[in-house]
Each structure stands twice: as C-alpha cells, then as structure tokens.
C-alpha positions as CSV (number, residue, x, y, z in Angstrom):
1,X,-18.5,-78.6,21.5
2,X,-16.5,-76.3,23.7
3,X,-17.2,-73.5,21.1
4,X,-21.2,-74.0,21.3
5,X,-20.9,-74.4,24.9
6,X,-19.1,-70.7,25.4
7,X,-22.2,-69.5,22.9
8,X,-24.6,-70.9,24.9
9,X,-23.7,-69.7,27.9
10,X,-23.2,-65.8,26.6
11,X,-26.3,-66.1,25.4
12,X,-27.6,-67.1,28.8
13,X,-25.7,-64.5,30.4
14,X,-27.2,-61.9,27.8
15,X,-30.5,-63.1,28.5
16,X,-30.2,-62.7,32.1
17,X,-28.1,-59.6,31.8
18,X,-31.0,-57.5,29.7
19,X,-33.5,-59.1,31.6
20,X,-32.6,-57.8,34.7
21,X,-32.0,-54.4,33.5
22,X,-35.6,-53.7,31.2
23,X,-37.2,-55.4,34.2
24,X,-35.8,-53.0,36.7
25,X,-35.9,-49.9,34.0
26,X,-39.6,-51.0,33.0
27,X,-40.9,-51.4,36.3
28,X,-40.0,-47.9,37.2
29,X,-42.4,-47.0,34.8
30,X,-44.6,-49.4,36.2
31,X,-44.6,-48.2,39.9
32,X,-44.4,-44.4,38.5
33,X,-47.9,-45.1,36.8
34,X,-49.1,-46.8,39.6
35,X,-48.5,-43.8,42.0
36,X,-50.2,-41.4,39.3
37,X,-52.9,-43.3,39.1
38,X,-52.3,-44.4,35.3
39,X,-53.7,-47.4,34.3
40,X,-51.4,-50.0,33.5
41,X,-52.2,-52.2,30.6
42,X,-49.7,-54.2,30.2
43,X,-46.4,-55.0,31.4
44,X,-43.8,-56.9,28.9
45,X,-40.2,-58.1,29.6
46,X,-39.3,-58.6,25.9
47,X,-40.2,-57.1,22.6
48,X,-42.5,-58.8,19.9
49,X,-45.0,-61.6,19.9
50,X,-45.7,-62.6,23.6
51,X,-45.0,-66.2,25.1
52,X,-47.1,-66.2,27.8
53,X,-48.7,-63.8,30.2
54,X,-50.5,-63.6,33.7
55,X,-53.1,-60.8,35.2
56,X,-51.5,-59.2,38.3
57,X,-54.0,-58.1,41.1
58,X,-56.1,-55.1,41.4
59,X,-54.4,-51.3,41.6
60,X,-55.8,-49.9,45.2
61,X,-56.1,-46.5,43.3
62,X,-57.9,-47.5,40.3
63,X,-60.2,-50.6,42.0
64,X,-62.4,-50.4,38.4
65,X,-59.5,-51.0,36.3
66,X,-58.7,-54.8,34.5
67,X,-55.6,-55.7,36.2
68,X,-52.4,-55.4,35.0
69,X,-51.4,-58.2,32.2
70,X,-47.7,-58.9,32.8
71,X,-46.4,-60.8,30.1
72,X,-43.0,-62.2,28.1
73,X,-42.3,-62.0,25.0
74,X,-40.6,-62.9,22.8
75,X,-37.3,-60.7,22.1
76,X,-35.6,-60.4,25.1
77,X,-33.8,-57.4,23.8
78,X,-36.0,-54.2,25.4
79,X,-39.5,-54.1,26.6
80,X,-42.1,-51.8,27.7
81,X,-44.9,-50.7,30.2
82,X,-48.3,-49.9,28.2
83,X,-50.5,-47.7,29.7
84,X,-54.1,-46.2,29.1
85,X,-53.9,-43.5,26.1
86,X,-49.9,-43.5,26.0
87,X,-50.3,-44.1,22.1
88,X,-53.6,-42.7,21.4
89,X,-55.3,-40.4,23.5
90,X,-58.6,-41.5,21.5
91,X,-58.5,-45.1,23.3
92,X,-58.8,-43.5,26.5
93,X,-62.6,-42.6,25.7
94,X,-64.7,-39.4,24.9
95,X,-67.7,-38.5,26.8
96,X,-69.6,-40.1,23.9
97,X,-68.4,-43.8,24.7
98,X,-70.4,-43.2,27.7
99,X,-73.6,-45.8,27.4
100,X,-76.6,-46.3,29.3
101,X,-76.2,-47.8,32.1
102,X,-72.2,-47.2,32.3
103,X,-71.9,-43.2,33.0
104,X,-68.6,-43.3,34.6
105,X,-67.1,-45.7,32.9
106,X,-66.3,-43.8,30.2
107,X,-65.3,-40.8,32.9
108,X,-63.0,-43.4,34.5
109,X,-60.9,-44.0,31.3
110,X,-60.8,-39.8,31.0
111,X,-59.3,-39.4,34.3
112,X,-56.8,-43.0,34.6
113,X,-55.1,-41.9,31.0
114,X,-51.6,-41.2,30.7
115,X,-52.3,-38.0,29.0
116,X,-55.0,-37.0,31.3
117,X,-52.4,-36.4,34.2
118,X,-50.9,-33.1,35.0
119,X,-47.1,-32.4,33.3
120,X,-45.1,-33.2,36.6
121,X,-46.9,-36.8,36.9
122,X,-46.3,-37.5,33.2
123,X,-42.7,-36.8,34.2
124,X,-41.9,-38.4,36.9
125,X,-43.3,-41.5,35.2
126,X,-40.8,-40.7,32.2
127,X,-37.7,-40.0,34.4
128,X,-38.7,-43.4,36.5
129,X,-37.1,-45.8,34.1
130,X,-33.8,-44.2,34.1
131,X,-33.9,-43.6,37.3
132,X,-34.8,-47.0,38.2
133,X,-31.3,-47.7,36.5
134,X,-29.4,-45.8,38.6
135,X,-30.2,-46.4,41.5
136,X,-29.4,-50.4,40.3
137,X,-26.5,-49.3,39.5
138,X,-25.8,-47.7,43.2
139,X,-27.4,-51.1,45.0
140,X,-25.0,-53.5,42.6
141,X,-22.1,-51.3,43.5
142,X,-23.0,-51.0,47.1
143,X,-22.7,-55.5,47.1
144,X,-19.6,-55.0,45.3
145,X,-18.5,-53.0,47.8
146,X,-19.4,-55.4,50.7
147,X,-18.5,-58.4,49.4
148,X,-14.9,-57.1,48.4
149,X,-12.8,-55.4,45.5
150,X,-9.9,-56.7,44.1
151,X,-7.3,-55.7,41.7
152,X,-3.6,-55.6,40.8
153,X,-1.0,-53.2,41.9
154,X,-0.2,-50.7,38.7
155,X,3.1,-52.1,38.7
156,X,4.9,-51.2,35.1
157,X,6.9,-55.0,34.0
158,X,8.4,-53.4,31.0
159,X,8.3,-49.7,29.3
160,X,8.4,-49.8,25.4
161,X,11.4,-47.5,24.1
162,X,10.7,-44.9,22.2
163,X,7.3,-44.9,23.6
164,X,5.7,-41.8,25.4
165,X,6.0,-43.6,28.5
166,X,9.6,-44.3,28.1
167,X,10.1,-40.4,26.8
168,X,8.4,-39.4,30.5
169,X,11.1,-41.4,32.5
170,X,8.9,-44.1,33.3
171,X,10.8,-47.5,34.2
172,X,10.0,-51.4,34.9
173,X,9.0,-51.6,38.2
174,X,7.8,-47.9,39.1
175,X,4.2,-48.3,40.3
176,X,1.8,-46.1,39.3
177,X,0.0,-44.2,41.9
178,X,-2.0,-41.5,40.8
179,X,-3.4,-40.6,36.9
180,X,-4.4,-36.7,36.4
181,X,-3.9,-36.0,40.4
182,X,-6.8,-39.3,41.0
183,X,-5.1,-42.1,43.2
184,X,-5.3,-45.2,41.3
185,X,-4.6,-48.8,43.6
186,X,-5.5,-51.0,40.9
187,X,-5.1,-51.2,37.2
188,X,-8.7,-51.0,36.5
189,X,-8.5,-47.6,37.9
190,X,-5.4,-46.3,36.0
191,X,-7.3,-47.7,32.8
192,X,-10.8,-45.6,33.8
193,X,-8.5,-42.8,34.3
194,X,-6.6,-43.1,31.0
195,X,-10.0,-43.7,28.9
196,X,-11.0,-40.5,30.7
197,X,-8.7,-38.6,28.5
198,X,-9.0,-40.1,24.8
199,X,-9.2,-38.1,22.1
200,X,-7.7,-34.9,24.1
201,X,-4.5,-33.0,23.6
202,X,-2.1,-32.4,26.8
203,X,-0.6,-33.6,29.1
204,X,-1.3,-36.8,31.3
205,X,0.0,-36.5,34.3
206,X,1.4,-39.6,36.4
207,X,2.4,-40.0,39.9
208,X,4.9,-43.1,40.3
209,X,7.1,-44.6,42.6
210,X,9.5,-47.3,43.0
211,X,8.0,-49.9,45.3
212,X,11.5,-50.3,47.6
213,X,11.5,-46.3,48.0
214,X,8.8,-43.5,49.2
215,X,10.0,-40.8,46.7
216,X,7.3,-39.8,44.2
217,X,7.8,-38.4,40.6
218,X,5.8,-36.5,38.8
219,X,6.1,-37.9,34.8
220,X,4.1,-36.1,32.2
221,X,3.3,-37.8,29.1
222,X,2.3,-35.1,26.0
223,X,-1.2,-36.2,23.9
224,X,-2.1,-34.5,20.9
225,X,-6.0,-35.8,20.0
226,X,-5.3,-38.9,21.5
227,X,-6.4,-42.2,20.4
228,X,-8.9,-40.1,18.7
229,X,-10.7,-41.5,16.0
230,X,-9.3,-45.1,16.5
231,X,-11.4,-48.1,17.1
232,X,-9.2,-50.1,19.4
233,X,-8.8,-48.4,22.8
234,X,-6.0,-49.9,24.6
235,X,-4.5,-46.5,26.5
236,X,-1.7,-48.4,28.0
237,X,-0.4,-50.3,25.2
238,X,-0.3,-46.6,23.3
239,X,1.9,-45.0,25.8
240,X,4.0,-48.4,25.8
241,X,3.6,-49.5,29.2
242,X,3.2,-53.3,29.8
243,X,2.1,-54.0,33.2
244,X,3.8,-56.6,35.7
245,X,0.9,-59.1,35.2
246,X,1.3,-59.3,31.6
247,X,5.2,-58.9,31.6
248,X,6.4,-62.3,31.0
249,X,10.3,-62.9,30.4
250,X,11.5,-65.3,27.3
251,X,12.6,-67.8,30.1
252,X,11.7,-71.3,29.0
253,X,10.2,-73.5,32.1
254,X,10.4,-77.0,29.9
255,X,12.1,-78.4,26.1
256,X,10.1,-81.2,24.5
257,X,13.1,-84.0,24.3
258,X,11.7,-84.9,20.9
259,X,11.2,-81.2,20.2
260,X,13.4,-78.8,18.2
261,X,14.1,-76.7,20.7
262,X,16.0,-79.9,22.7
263,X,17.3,-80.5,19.0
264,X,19.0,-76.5,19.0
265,X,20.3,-77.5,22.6
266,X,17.3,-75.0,24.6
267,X,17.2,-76.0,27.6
268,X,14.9,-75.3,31.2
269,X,15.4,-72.1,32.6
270,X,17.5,-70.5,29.8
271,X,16.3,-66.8,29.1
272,X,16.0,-65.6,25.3
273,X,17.9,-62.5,24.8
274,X,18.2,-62.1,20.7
275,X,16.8,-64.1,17.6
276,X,18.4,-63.1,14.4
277,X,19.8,-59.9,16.0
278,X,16.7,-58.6,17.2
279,X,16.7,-58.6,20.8
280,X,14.0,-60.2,22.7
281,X,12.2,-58.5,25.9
282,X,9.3,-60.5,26.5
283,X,7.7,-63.9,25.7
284,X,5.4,-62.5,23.3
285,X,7.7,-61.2,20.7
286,X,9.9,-64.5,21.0
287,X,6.6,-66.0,20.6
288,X,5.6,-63.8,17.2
289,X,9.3,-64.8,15.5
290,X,9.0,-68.5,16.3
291,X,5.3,-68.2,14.4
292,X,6.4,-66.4,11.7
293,X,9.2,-68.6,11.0
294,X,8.7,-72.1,10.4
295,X,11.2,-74.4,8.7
296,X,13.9,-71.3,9.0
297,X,16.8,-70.6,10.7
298,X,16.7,-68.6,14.0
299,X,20.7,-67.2,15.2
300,X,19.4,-67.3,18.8
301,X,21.3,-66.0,22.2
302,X,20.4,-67.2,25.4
303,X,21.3,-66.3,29.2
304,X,22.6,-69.8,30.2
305,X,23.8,-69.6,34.3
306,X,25.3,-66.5,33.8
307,X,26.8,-67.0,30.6
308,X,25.8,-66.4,27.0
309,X,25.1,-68.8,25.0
310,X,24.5,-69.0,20.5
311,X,22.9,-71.7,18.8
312,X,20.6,-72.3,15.6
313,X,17.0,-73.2,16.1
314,X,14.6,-74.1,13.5
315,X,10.6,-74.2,14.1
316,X,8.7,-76.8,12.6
317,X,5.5,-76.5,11.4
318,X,2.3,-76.7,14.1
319,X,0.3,-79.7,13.2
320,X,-2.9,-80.4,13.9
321,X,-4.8,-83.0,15.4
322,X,-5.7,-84.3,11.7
323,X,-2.2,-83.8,10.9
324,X,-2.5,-80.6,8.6
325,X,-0.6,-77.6,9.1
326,X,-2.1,-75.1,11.4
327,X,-2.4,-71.7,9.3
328,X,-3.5,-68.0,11.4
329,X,-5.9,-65.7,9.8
330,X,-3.7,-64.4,6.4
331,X,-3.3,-68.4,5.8
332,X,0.7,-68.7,6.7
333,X,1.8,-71.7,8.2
334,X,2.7,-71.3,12.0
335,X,6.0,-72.3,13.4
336,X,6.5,-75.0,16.5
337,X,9.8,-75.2,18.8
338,X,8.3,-77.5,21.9
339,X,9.2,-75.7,24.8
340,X,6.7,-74.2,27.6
341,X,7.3,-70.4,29.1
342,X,8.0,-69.7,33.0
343,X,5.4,-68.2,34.4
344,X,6.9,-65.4,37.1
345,X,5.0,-65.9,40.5
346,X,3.4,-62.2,41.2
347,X,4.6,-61.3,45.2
348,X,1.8,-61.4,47.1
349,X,1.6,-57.4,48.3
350,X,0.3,-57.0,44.3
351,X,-3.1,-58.6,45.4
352,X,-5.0,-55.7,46.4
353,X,-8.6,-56.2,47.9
354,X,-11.1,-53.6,49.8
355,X,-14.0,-55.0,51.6
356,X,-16.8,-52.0,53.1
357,X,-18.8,-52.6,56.1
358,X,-22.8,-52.0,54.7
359,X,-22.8,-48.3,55.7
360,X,-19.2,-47.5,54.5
361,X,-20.1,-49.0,51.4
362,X,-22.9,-46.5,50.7
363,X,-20.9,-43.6,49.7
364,X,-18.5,-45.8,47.8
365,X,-21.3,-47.0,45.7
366,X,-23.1,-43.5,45.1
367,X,-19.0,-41.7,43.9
368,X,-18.2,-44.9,41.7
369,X,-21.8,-44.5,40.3
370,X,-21.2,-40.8,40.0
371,X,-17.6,-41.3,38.2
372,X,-19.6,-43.8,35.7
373,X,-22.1,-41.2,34.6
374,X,-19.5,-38.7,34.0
375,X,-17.3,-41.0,32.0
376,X,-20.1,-42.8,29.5
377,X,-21.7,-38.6,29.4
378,X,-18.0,-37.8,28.6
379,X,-17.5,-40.6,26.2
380,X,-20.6,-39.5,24.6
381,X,-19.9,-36.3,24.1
382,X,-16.8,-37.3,22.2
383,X,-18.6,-40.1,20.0
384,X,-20.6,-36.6,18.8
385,X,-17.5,-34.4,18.4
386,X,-15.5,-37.1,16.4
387,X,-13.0,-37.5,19.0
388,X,-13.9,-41.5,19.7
389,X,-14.8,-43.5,16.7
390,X,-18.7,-45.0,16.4
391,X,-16.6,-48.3,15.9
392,X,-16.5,-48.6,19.5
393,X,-20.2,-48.7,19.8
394,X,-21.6,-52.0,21.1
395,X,-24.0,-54.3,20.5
396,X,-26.2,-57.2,21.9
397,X,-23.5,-59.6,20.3
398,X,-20.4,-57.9,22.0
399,X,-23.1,-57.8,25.4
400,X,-23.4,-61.2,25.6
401,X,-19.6,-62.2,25.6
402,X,-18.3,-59.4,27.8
403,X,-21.3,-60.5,29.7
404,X,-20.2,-64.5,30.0
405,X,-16.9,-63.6,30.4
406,X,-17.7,-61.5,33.4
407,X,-19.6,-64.3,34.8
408,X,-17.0,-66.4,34.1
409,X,-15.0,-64.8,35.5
410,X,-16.5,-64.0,39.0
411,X,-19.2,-62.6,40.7
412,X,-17.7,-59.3,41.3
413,X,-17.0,-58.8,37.6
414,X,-20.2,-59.4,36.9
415,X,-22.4,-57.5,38.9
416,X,-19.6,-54.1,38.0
417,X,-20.4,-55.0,34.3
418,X,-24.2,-55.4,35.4
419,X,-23.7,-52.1,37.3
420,X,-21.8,-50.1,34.2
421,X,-24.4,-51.5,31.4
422,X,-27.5,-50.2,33.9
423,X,-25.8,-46.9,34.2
424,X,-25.5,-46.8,29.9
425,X,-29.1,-48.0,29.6
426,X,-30.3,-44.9,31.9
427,X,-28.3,-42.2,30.1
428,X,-28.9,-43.5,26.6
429,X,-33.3,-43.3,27.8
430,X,-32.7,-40.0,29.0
431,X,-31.2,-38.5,25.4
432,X,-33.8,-36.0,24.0
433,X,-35.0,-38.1,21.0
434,X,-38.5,-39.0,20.2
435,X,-40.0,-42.4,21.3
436,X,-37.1,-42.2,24.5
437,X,-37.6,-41.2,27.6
438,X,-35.3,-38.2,27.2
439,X,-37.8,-37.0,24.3
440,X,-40.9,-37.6,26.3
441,X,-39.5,-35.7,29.1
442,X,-38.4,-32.8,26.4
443,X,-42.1,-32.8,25.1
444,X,-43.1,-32.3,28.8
445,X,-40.5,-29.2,29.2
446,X,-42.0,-27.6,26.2
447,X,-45.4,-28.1,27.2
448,X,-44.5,-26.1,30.7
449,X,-43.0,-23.4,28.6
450,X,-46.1,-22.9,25.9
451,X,-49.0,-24.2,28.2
452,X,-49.6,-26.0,26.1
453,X,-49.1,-29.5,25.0
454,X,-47.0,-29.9,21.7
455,X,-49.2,-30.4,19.1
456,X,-50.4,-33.9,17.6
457,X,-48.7,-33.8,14.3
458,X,-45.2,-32.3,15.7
459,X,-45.2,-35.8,18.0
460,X,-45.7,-37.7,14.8
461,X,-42.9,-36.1,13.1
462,X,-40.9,-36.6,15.9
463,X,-41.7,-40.1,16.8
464,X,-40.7,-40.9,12.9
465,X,-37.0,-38.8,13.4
466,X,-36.8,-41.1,17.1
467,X,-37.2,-44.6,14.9
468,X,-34.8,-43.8,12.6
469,X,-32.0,-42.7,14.8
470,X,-32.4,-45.6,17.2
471,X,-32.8,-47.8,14.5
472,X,-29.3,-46.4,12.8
473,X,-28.1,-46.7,16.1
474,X,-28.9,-50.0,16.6
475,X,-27.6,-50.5,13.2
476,X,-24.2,-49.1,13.5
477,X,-23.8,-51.2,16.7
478,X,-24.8,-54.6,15.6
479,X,-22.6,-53.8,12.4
480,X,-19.6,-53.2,14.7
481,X,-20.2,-56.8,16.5
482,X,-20.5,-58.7,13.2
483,X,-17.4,-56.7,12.2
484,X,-15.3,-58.1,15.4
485,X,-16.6,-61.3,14.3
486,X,-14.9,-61.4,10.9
C-alpha cells in the first residue's frame, strides 16, 4: 500500500508539475496571439481526445470572432494554442468563400490568420511560450528567495584515499568555499559548480578551509574528459569526497540482546575499526560486509573506552516478515547482526539559510535564472559533442518522482525543481527544429532574409524531420526511465 501510495502521489505531483508549466508556456502563446490580433481557436492543457471544454469571452480586437474554446484533454503531457490558419493557410478563407450577404466575413478570416500577420508578430507569438517560461522561472525563484534558502555547509566528513581529492590535499573537516573561483555556501552549489565541468579536461580548482582557522588553500584537482560519457553523475563521489552529512562513523548506538551482535559481545557506543583486516571508515562499508556475509565469520576490532578490542561475529540471515530469507537484486541472501548505528548530531552553524526582502530578491532570482540557462545550454552542448551520455536524459517517469520527492520534501524544493524544469521546457521550444518553437522562429529568420516566406513543401519536409527527432527524443528518454526502473 505504501508503494501505490508513493505512485500515486508522483503521479499527482507530475500532473500538477506539467500542468503548470504547458499552462503558463501555452498561454504565452495565447496572450501573444491575442495582442496580434490572431484568432484563437482553441486553447488545450493536455494532448489527445478532449475531456471537457468551455467558450471563453469575446477578444476586444476581433469582436466577430467565436470565442476562444479552452479545453482539457486528455494527456496531460504537452498542449497547445490553435489559432486561425496556423496549420493550413487554406482554412483561413479565400476571397471566394465570400457569400452573399457575408462580404467581410470571409475578409475577416484573411486578416485574423496567423499567417496573415507581418514576420515580427508571428515571432513574437513564437518566442512567447518560451519566454513565458522564463520569466516563471524568475517569479518561482524570486518566492524562493523570499520565503528562504537553506542548505548545508560543504563540510568534507571523510576524503577517499587514493582519490583525486585526497591527491589535492584535501582533508575531513576542510570546508569547501569556493569551486572554479564561484563561492559556494551550500552543497547544492558546490554540486551545480562541479556538474558545470563534466566531461572537461583540467583542472578544478577548490578553495577550502579548516572551519577552526581563517587560512585558505587553494587545492587543484586534475580532470581528463571527466565523467564523460558515464550515465551516473555523482561529481563528488568521483573525486572521493564524502560530505559531513553523509559521513556516518561505524559507532553502534544499540545491540539487540537476542541479536548476534550481543552474542559476539558488541556493545553500545563501540566504534568498528577493522572486519577481517579490512579497515572500516564509515557505516556504510561495515554495513556492505555484514550483507555480504551471512552465516560467516567476521575477525572484527572495535574502539572499546579507549582500548581495542577483537572478537568474532557472525551475521545471520535477514528474515522476512513471512519468514523467508531476504535476497538483494543478484538473489544472495543478506546478512543480519541486530545492532542500530549512532547517528552524529550536525552542530548547528552547518544550517545555513538566506531569506531576501521582495526587492533584494529580484536580482537573486534573475542571476540564479541566468546560471540555469547557461548550465542546461552547457549540458546540452555536451549531450551533442558526446561528452555527457544521452542516458542521462529524462523522462515523464523520472519527472514525476523527482517531482514527489521534491514535494515531499518541502516547498522550497519544489518550486526550485518547478523553477529548473520551466527553464528546460523553454530552451528545449526554442531549439531550431520543425514543429518547435525554435523552428518556427528559424522559418521566420529565413523569411526576413529571402522576402519571402519559405516555401509550402520545404515546411512539410521539415515538419516530417521535427516529428521524428522529438519523437526519438521522446524515445530515448522514456527508454532511460523504464531502464532505471529495471
């Protein structure tokens, strides 16, 4: 039940998510048309077979037009904004649908299609769906801004050896102040900076400091066609560097008295130092070995009150509720010991969190919007050259449970995800491919430079190419979420 109840709500959150973004992108269109004096015929939040649909009230520049049908429909993955001879420049009427009676009708339709407009209208209603985007993208992070950011010091827990972190200089307990010369407070902005640089050769550069001193050192860690190619991105656990958050000691808060770690002689507060000679530096590898070894003999060393102490433990096997043997995904058994990890308490100068008065917020929310272009143009760019793997493309199934989680999670996740997502949805409309925005607005560019509007048949062509690389992209992304899946 828990299970269905986490997929319900993504798929709430996805609904919600993409409806709030097509409605916003769509009625930029919308209000675009409106201003050019386009009649609109229909406006859809959805995709498919509408649900149900209402007329909207007159437009004050086009009196004789049928209002507006605004409808839903019944894929709530896109949508659209129809408008008078957008498709067919034939439905918008010749002088010879003029009938007795009904002169200008027919000299109405002429003048209130899309295609009848001059080349700058037709692009500014092309551009206004992007655009729409962004500037959602500014208003969510100018709320974000306001109602507060907050974030964890970039305090490193633990360096890997032999890691290029470790081969910089870097040590547990340095914090991390500044990525590539960029001042980083939190984590999330050491990550955005680190992402910045995948699949490039160099040098990344990092500013640190020891939080008990004011001296600064520069570390550079060397990159050669970084993370390039691979399809999961996790910068920091590359370069080895665990942060403090996530660095949590082999120290054992609680033993089970029926358990077999009470039966080895583990008891509260010791600290796990070796199993079978390996040494142990955080919970999760002790964690891993106990797994991986049920019904065998661990040689384990423990920090008891100063002293160290040997003993032999052996896991048992995790049972389930039904009593089977719990198994992970290769189908080996998993091992038990029945003791519970202490947590560290995080001091409380780690909590970091920025709240904006409403007009200091304003140029916050137009440089992190700013940042966000560059990186998903960046990103992009990459994806082309071969530097980032098309595995990390995303789709609607991979929306909807970053989506809940971020809901989850709080409103200010939410609305940066919202913010970030808008931001992708603009950029992607304004690539110059058929049946996008990008393409209509690179139809309208050509058309300024030949005077001339690109002929009928070259916009066939073109709208045929446009299907099949947004369908392939659509492909490749909904392939990599069913992927994740299995």
């Amino acid at each position: 039940m828990a299970a269905l109840g986490s997929a319900l709500f993504s798929l709430l959150a996805l609904v919600v998510t993409l409806g709030v973004l097509v409605t916003v992108h769509e009625y930029g269109h919308f209000r675009a048309a409106r201003w050019a004096g386009v009649q609109v015929e229909r406006f859809s939040v959805g995709m498919g077979k509408v649900l149900f649909s209402w007329r909207g009230g007159p437009d004050p520049k086009n009196p004789e037009a049928p209002p507006t049908e605004f409808a839903i429909s019944l894929l709530p993955l896109g949508g659209y904004v129809k408008m008078l001879g957008e498709q067919d420049p034939a439905s918008a009427g010749s002088p010879l649908d003029a009938t007795e009676g009904q002169p200008d009708l027919a000299a109405y339709r002429r003048e209130s299609a899309l295609f009848a407009k001059p080349v700058y209208q037709r692009a500014v209603i092309f551009a206004a769906g992007p655009v729409a985007n962004f500037l959602l993208a500014i208003l969510l992070y100018w709320v974000m801004f306001m109602t507060g950011v907050s974030g964890l010091a970039p305090v490193v827990g633990r360096v890997d050896s032999g890691s290029p972190a470790a081969a910089a200089g870097l040590r547990g307990g340095d914090e991390i102040v500044a990525v590539n010369g960029q001042s980083t407070a939190t984590w999330q902005e050491v990550r955005l900076q680190l992402l910045d640089r995948l699949g490039e050769s160099g040098v990344i550069s990092l500013q640190v400091r020891n939080p008990e001193s004011t001296i600064e050192r520069r570390l550079d860690l060397q990159i050669e066609r970084w993370l390039a190619g691979q399809e999961d991105l996790e910068p920091l656990t590359n370069l080895g560097i665990v942060p403090y958050h996530l660095y949590i000691p082999a120290r054992l808060e609680s033993v089970l008295p029926e358990g077999r770690a009470a039966a080895a002689g583990l008891q509260a507060d010791d600290l796990i130092r070796a199993a079978n000679g390996a040494e142990i530096t955080d919970w999760a590898q002790w964690l891993k070995i106990v797994q991986a070894n049920p019904e065998r003999d661990l040689d384990v060393t423990v920090q008891r009150a100063g002293s160290s102490v040997s003993l032999v433990l052996r896991p048992a096997v995790r049972l389930s509720a039904l009593g089977e043997a719990e198994r992970d995904a290769e189908g080996r058994e998993q091992g038990y010991i029945g003791a519970a990890v202490a947590l560290p308490d995080l001091p409380s100068w780690m909590n970091r969190s920025t709240r904006h008065s409403p007009v200091a917020a304003v140029p916050q929310a137009l440089q992190e919007t700013w940042d966000n272009c560059g990186f998903v143009l960046a990103s992009l760019k990459k994806m082309l050259l071969g530097l980032i793997s098309v595995k990390n493309l995303s789709g609607p199934i991979t929306i909807a449970q970053v989506a809940g989680e971020t809901a989850s999670i709080g409103f200010e996740y939410y609305i940066g995800f919202l913010a970030v997502l808008s931001i992708s949805l603009g950029i992607f409309n304004l690539l110059p491919i058929p049946i996008l925005d990008g393409g209509h607005l690179l139809y309208c560019a050509i058309e300024v430079v030949l005077r001339r509007p690109v002929p009928r048949q070259v916009q066939d062509w073109g709208l045929q190419l446009g299907l099949l690389l947004v369908a392939s992209f659509m492909f490749i992304a909904l392939y990599n979420d069913v992927s994740r899946l299995l």
